[in-house]
C-alpha positions as CSV (number, residue, x, y, z in Angstrom):
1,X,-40.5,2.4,-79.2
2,X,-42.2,-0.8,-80.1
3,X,-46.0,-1.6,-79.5
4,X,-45.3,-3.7,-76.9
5,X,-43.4,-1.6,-75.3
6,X,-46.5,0.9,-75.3
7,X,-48.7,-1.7,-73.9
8,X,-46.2,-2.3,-70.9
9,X,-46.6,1.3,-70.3
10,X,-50.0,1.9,-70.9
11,X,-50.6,-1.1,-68.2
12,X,-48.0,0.5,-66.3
13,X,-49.9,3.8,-66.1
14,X,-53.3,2.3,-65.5
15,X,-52.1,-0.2,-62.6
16,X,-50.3,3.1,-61.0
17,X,-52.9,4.9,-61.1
18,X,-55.6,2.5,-59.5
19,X,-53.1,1.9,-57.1
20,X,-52.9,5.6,-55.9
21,X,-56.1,5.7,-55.7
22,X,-56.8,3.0,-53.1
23,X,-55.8,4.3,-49.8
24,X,-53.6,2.7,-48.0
25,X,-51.7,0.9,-51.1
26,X,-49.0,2.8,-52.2
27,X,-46.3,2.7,-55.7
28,X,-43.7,1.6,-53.3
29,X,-45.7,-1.4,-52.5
30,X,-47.2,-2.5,-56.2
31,X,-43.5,-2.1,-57.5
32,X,-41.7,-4.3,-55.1
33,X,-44.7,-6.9,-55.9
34,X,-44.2,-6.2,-59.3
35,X,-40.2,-6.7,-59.5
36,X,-40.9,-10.7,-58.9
37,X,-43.5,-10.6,-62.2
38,X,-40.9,-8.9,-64.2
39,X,-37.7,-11.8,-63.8
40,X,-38.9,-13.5,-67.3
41,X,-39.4,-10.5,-69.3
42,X,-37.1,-8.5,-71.3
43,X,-35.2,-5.4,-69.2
44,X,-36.4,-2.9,-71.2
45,X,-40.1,-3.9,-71.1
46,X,-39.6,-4.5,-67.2
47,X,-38.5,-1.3,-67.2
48,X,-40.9,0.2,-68.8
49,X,-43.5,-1.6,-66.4
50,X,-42.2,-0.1,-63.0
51,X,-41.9,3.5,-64.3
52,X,-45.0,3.8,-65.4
53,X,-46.7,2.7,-62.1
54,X,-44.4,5.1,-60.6
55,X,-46.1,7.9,-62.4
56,X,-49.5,6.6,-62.1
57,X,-49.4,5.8,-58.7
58,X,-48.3,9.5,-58.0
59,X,-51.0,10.9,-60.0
60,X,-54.0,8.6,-59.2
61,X,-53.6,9.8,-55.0
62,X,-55.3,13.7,-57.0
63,X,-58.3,10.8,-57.0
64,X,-59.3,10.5,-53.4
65,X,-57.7,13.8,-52.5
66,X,-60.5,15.1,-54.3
67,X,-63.5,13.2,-53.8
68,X,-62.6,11.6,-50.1
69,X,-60.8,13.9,-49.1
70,X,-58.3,10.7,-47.9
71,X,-54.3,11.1,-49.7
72,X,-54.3,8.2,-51.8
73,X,-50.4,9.3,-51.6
74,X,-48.3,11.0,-49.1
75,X,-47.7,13.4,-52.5
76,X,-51.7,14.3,-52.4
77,X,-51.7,15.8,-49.0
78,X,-51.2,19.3,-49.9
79,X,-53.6,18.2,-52.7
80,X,-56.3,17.2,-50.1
81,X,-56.4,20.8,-48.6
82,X,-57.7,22.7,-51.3
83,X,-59.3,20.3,-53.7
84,X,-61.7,18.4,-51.5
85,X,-62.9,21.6,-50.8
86,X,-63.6,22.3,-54.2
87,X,-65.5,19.0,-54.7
88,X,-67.3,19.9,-51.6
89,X,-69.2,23.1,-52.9
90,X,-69.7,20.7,-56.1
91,X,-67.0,21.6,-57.9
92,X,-65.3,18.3,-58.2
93,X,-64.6,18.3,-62.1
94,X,-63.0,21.7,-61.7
95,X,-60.4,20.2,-58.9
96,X,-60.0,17.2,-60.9
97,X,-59.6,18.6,-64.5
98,X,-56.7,21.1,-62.8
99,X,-55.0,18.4,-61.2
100,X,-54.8,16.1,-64.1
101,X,-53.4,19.1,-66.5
102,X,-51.4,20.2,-63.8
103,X,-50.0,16.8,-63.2
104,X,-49.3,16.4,-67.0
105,X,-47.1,19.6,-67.0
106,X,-45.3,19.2,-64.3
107,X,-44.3,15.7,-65.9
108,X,-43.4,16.9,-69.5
109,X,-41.6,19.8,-67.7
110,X,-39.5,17.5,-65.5
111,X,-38.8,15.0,-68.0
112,X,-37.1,17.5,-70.0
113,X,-35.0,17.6,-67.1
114,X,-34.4,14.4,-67.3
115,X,-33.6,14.4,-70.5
116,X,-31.2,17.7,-70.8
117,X,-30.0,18.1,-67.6
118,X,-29.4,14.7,-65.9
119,X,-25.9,14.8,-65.2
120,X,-24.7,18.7,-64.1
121,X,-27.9,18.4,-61.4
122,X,-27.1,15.4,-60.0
123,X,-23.6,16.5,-59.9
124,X,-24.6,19.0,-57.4
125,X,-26.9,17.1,-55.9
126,X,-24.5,15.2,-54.7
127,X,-22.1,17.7,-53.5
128,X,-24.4,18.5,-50.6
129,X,-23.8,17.3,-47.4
130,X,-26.0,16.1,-44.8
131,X,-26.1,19.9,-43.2
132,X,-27.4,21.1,-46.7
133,X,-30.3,17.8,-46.3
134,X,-30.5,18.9,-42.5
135,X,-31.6,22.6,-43.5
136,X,-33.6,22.2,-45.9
137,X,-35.6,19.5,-44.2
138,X,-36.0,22.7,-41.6
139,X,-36.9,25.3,-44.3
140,X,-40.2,22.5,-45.4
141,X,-41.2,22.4,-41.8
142,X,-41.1,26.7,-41.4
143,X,-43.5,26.4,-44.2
144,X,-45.8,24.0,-43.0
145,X,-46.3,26.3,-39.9
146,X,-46.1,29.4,-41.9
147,X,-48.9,28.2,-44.3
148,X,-51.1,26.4,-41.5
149,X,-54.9,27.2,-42.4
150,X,-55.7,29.8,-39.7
151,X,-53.9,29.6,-36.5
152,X,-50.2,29.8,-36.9
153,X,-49.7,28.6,-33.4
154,X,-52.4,26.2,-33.7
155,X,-50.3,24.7,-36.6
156,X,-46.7,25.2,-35.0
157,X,-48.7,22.2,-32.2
158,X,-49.5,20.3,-34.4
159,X,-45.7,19.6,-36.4
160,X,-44.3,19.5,-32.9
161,X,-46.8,16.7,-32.2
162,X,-46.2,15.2,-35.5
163,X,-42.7,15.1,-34.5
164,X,-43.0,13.6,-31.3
165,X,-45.0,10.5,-32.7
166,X,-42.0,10.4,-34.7
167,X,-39.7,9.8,-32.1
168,X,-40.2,6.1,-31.2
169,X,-38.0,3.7,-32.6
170,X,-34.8,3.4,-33.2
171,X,-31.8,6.9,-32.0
172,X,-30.0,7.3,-35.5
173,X,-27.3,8.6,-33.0
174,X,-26.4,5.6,-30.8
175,X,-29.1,3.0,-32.9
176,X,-30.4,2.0,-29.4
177,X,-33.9,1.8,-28.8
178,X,-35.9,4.6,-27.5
179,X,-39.5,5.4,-26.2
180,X,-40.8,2.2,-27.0
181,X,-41.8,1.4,-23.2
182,X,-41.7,-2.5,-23.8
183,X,-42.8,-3.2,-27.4
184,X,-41.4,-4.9,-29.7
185,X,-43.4,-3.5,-32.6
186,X,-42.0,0.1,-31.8
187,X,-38.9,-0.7,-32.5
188,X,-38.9,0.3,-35.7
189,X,-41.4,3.3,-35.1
190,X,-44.9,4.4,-36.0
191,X,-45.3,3.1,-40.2
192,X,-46.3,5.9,-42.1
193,X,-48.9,4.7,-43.9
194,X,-50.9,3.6,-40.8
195,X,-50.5,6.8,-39.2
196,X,-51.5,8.9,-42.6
197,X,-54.6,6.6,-43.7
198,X,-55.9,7.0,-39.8
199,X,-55.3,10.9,-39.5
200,X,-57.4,11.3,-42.9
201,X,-60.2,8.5,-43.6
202,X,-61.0,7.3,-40.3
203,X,-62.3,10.6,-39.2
204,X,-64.0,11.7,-42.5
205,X,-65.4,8.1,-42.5
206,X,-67.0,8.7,-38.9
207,X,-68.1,12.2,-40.1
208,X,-69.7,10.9,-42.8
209,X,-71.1,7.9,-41.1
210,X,-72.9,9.8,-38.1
211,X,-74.6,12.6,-40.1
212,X,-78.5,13.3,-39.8
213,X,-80.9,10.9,-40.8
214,X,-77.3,8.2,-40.8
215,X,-76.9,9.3,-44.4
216,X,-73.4,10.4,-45.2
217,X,-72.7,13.2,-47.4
218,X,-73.0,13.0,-51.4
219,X,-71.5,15.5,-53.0
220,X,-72.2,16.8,-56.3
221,X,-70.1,15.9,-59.0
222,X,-71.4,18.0,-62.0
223,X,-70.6,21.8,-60.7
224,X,-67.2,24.1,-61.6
225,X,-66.4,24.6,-65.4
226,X,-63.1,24.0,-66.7
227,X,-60.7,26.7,-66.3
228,X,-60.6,29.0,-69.6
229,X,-57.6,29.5,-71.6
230,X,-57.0,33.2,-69.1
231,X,-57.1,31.6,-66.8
232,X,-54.9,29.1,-67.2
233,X,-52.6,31.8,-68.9
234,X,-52.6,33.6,-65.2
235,X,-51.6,30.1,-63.6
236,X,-48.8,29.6,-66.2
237,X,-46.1,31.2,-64.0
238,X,-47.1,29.0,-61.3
239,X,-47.1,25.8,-62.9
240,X,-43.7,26.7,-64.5
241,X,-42.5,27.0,-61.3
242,X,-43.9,24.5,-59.1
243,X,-42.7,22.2,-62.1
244,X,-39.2,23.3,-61.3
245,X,-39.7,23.3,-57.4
246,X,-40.7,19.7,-57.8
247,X,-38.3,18.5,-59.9
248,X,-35.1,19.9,-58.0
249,X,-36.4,18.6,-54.9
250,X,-36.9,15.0,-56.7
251,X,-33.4,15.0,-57.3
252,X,-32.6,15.3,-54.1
253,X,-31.9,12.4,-52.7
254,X,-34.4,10.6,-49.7
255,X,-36.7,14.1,-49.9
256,X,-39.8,13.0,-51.6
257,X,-42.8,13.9,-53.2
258,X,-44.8,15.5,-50.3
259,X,-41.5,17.9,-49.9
260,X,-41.5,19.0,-53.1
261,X,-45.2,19.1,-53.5
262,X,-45.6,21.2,-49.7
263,X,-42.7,23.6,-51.1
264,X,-44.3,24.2,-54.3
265,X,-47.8,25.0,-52.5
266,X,-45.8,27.5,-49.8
267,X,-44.3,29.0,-52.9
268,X,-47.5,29.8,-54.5
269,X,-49.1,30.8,-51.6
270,X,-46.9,33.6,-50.8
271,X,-47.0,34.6,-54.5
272,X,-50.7,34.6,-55.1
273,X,-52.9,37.4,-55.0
274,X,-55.7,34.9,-53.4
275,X,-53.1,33.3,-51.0
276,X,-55.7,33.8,-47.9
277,X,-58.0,31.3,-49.6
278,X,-55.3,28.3,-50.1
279,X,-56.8,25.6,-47.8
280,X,-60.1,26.4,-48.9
281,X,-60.2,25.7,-52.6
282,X,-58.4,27.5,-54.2
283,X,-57.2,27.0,-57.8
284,X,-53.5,28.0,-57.6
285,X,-53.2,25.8,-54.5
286,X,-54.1,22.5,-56.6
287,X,-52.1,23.9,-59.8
288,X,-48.7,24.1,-57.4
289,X,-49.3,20.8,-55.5
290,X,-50.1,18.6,-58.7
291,X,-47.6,19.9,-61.3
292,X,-45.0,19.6,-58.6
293,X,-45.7,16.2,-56.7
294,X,-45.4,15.0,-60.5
295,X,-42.2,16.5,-61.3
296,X,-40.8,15.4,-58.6
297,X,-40.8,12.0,-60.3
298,X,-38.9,12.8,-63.1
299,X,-36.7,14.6,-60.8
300,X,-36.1,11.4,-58.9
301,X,-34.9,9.8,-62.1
302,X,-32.2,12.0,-62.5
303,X,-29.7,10.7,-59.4
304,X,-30.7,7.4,-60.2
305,X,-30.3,6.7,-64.3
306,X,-27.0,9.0,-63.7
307,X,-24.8,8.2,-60.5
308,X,-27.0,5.0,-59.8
309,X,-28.5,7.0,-56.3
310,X,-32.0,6.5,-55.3
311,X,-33.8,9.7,-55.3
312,X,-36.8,8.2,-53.2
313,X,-38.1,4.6,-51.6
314,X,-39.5,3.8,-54.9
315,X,-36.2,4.8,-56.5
316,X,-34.7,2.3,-54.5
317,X,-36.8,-0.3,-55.6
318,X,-36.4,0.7,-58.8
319,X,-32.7,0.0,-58.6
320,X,-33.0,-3.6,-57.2
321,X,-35.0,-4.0,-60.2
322,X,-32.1,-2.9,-62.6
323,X,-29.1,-5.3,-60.5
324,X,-32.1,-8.1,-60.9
325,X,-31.5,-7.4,-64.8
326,X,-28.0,-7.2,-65.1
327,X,-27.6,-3.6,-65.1
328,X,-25.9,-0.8,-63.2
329,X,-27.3,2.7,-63.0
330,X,-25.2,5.2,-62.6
331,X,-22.4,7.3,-65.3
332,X,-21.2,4.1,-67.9
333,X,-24.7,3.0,-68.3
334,X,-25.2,5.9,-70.9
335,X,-22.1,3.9,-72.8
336,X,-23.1,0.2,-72.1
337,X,-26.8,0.3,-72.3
338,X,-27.7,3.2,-74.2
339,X,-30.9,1.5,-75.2
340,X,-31.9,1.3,-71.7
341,X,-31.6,5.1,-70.9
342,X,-33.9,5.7,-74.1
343,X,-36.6,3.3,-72.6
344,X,-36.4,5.0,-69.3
345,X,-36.2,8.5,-70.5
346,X,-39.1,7.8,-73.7
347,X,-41.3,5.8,-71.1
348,X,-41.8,8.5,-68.2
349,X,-42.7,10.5,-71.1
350,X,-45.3,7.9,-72.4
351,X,-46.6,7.3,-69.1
352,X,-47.4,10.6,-68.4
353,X,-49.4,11.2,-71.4
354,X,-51.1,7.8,-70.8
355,X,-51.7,9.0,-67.5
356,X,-53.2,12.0,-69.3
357,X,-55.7,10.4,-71.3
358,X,-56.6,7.4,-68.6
359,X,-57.3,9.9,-66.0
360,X,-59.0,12.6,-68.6
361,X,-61.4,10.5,-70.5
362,X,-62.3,9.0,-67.5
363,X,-63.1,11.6,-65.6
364,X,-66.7,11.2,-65.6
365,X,-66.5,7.6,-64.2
366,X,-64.1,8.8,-61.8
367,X,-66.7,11.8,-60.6
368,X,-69.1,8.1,-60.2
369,X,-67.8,8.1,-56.9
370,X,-69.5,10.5,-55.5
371,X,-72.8,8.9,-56.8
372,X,-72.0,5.6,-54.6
373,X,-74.4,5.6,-51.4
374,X,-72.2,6.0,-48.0
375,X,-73.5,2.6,-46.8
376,X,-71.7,1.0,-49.4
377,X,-68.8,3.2,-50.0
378,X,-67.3,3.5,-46.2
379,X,-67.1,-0.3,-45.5
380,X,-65.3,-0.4,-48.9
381,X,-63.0,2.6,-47.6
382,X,-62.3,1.1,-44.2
383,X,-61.5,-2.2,-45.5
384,X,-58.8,-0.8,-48.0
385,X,-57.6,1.0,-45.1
386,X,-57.8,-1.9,-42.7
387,X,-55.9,-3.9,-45.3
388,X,-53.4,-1.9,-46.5
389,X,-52.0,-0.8,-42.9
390,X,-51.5,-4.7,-42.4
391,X,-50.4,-5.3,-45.8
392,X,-48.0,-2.9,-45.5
393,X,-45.7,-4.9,-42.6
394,X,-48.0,-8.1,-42.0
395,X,-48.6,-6.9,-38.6
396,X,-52.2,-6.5,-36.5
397,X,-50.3,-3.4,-34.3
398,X,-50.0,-1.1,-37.3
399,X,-54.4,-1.4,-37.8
400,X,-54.3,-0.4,-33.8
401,X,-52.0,2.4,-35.2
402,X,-54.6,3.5,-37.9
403,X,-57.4,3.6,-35.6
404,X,-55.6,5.4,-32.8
405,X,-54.4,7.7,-35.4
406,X,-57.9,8.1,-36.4
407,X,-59.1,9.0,-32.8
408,X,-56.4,11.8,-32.0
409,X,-56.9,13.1,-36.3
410,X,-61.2,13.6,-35.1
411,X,-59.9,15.2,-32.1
412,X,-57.5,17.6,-33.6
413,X,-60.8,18.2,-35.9
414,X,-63.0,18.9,-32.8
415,X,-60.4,21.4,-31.4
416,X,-59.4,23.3,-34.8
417,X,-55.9,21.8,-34.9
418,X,-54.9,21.5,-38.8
419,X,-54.2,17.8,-39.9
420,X,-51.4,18.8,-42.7
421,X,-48.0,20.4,-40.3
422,X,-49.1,17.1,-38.1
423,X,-48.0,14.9,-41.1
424,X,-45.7,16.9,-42.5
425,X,-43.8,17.0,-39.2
426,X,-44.0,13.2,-38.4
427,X,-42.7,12.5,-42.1
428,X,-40.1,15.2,-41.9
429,X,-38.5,15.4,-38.2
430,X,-36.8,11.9,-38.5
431,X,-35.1,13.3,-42.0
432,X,-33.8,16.3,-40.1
433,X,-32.5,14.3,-37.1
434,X,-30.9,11.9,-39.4
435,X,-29.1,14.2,-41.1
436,X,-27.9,16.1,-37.9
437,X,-26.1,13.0,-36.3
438,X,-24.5,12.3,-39.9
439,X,-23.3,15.7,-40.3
440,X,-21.9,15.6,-36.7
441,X,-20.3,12.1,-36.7
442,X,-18.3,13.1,-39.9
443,X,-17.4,16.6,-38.4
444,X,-19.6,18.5,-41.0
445,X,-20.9,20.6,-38.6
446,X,-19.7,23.6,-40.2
447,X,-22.8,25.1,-42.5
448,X,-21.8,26.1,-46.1
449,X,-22.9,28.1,-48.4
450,X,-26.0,26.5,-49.4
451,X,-27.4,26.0,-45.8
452,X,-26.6,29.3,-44.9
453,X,-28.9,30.5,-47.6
454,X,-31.5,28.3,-46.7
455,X,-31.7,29.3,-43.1
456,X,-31.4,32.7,-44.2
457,X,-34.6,31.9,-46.3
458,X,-36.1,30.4,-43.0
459,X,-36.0,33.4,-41.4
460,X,-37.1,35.6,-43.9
461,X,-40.4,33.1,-44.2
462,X,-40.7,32.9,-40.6
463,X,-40.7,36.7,-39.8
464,X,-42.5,38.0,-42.6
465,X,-46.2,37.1,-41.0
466,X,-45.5,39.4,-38.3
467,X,-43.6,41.9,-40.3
468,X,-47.0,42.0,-42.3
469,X,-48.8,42.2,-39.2
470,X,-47.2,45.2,-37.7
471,X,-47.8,47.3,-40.9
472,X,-49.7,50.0,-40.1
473,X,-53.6,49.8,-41.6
């Protein structure tokens, strides 16, 4: 690999990473405004470029997560549960320094999978049908109930009303228009990114902002040693899965991140011996999340380097960026452009290193945030978010989205209703429905074996809270 080819990376990587970090800017949107930037350069250093702001802009959403408490990704939410708690009791460089280790793991992990076993898992990956996508779409959304902070009815409302401010927009049935009562700009649905950035930074904004005296909160950065060598020793199982979880749901194609990252965390969860104090700060909870909203990434790769299918948006992009470059992803670019499957391959494995080291070292600037007064750092905060939901579609509905979204997210606060199955179900009920009405306009309605053992699965999570319940004291 050439030196310039490390500074495209190492650019990449930081770019990514600042990126993540800013809420309401996502990788998806850097990389498509990237791909115009990259027409004069050499494909391989292009290349190079886009992947590694893919991996940064995963990793730097741990950023916010921890100290905001606002997803700097959709990927950080399950992130956001466990480590802004951390940072609130003033253990912020604990949070962070798991998350970053956790993150690089999960990377090297799945780019071995990217390496060795590109071609037998997208193989299979694509032998699924949409019933396969449509169950396990329904097994992520079991666990966000199951694993709902306190409540489990409270959180079963919440990803049914997540889901039902999914519904606007477009029937991927008939394609006609539905709930949209007269406007045009719900044709298309309720943007994610509006809807996310208001359920999370509006009301911590306006927490933070009314507080005694009008000084928000400062926490402290300086608490929470590193985890020990044992300890990390006792998390090695779980990072060795989660890496795994993540990177078989990356390969999936359309699932995401914030899949992979919510299965990884349910995992753990039911594995842990402290699973009652996931949501609250607990160390296994950011070790599952991280390591496996990183491997998904890698994961991702796989479909796309080897059949030429997008594993997720960015994956997408990514592949208008190859046909802009003359190539074509998918089984003879291992033949004809050999070269180019090294620089992908080497580069994800750069990037996450670099991400590493950026995010590492500068962990003591990062913790710098916390040290910013309030009156300075919410207007900054609110104007990212303002900008980004318009950025995001040039339109002044999707800030009225934000700051709706922002309302309902302080009332669901007020009344104890948990934020995450809310998300989770808005993200994850138009997946499901999309993948019924494909699987029943083709005549796949007929469950195979896969399915089956998911929904088996879903009913073994589902029942086991109140077979653990009845058990006699």
């Amino acid at each position: 690999m050439s030196f310039d080819l490390i500074l495209w990376v190492a650019l990449g990587t930081l770019i990514g990473i600042v990126v993540g970090a800013i809420p309401g800017l996502t990788g998806a949107m850097v990389i498509a405004l990237s791909i115009p930037l990259t027409f004069a350069m050499e494909a391989n250093d292009a290349l190079a470029l886009l992947v590694s702001m893919y991996v940064g802009s995963v990793s730097g959403g741990l950023i916010t997560a921890t100290l905001l408490r606002i997803p700097g990704t959709p990927s950080s939410i399950m992130t956001t549960l466990d480590a802004y708690p951390m940072a609130a009791r003033g253990e912020a460089k604990r949070a962070l320094s798991i998350g970053i280790l956790s993150s690089l793991v999960g990377g090297l992990i799945s780019w071995g999978i990217l390496v060795g076993l590109a071609r037998p898992i997208a193989t299979f990956s694509l032998r699924m049908g949409p019933m396969d996508f449509f169950a396990l779409v329904l097994l992520a959304l079991a666990l966000v109930v199951v694993i709902s902070k306190g409540d489990m009815w409270a959180g079963l409302f919440s990803v049914c009303l997540g889901m039902l401010l999914s519904m606007p927009g477009l029937d991927p049935s008939t394609g006609q228009p539905r709930l949209t009562f007269g406007l045009t700009e719900l044709g298309d649905g309720f943007k994610q990114l509006p809807v996310l950035i208001g359920l999370f930074a509006v009301p911590e904004a306006f927490r933070l902002a009314t507080r005694a005296g009008g000084e928000g909160e400062i926490l402290s950065g300086d608490g929470g040693a590193f985890l020990k060598v044992r300890e990390w020793k006792n998390q090695l199982a779980n990072l060795i899965r989660s890496s795994l979880i993540g990177s078989f749901i990356g390969v999936l194609p359309g699932i995401g991140a914030n899949i992979g990252s919510l299965i990884a965390y349910g995992s753990a969860k039911a594995s842990a011996k402290d699973g009652d104090k996931f949501g609250s700060g607990a160390d296994s909870a950011v070790v599952a999340s991280e390591s496996a909203n990183n491997a998904t990434v890698g994961g991702a790769l796989v479909p796309l380097i080897s059949l030429g299918i997008p594993g997720s948006v960015i994956d997408a992009i990514l592949l208008g960026a190859f046909v802009i470059h003359g190539l074509q992803p998918g089984p003879l670019l291992f033949a004809n452009s050999p070269d180019i499957v090294t620089t992908i391959t080497g580069s994800y494995l750069l990037a996450n290193v670099a991400m590493f080291v950026f995010m590492w070292f500068g962990m003591g600037l990062i913790r710098r945030v916390m040290e910013i007064p309030q009156w300075i750092l919410l207007p900054a905060v609110l104007t990212f978010c303002v900008v980004g939901s318009y950025a995001f579609a040039n339109r002044m509905f999707d800030v009225w989205v934000m700051l709706g979204c922002g309302i309902l997210g302080m009332l669901m606060q007020r009344f104890r209703i948990p934020l995450a199955p809310f998300v989770l179900g808005f993200i994850l009920a138009p997946m499901a429905e999309t993948n019924l009405a494909k699987g029943l306009a083709i005549g796949q309605s007929a469950f195979g074996w896969f399915s089956i053992t998911v929904f088996v699965l879903i009913l073994g999570i589902v029942a086991w809270p109140f077979l653990r319940r009845s058990k006699p004291a």
